[in-house]
N, C-alpha and C positions, 0 to 999 in steps of 0.2 A: 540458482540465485546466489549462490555461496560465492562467486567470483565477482558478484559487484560488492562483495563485504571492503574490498581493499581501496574502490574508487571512492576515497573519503573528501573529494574535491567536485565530486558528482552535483549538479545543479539543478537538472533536468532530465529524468527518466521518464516513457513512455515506452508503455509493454502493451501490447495488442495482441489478441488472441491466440494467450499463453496457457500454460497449467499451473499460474503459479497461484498457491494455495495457503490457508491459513500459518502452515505447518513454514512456508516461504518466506515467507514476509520479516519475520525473523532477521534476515540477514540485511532487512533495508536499512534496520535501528541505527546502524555503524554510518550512514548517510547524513550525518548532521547538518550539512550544509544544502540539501535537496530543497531546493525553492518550488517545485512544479514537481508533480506525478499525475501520472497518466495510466490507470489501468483500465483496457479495454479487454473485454470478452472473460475476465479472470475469474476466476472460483474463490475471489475474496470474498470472506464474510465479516463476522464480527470482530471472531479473534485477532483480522487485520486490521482493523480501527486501533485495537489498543496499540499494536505494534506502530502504527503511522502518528497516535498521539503523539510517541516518542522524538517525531521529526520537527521541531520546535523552529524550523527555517523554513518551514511548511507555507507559502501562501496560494496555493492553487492544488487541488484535489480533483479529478477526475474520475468517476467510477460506470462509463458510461456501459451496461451491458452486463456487469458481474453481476458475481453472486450465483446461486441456485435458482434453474428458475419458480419463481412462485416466491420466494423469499425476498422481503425486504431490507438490504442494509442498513443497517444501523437501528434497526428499529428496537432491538433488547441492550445497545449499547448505551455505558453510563460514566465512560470516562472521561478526562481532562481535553479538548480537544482545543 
């Protein structure tokens, strides 16, 4: 994920049936301009919530299929979104 750090014109990202993981997510922050995300099949949990608050150009979220299964996203999250 560390090589979309530098695509800071990125508008529109969809990842499908990735590994990408909380630990990931991280390097989406540098996307300020990301209007659409799209994660399919990804091992995102909460601590990717906090990291995707940070996309403030954010109008469409997709989380169709993440997660653990048996767990709910977002459900112990409590930040700014």
């Amino acid at each position: 994920m560390a090589h979309l750090k530098g695509m800071k014109q990125l508008r529109v990202l969809r990842l499908g049936g990735n590994r990408l993981t909380d630990a990931g997510m991280v390097h989406l922050t540098s996307l300020q301009r990301l209007t659409h995300l799209e994660l399919r099949a990804s091992h995102a949990g909460d601590e990717s919530l906090k990291h995707i608050s940070e996309l403030k150009a954010l109008t469409c979220l997709s989380l169709n299929g993440s997660g653990e299964p048996g767990v709910h996203i977002g459900r112990n999250f409590t930040g700014a979104v």
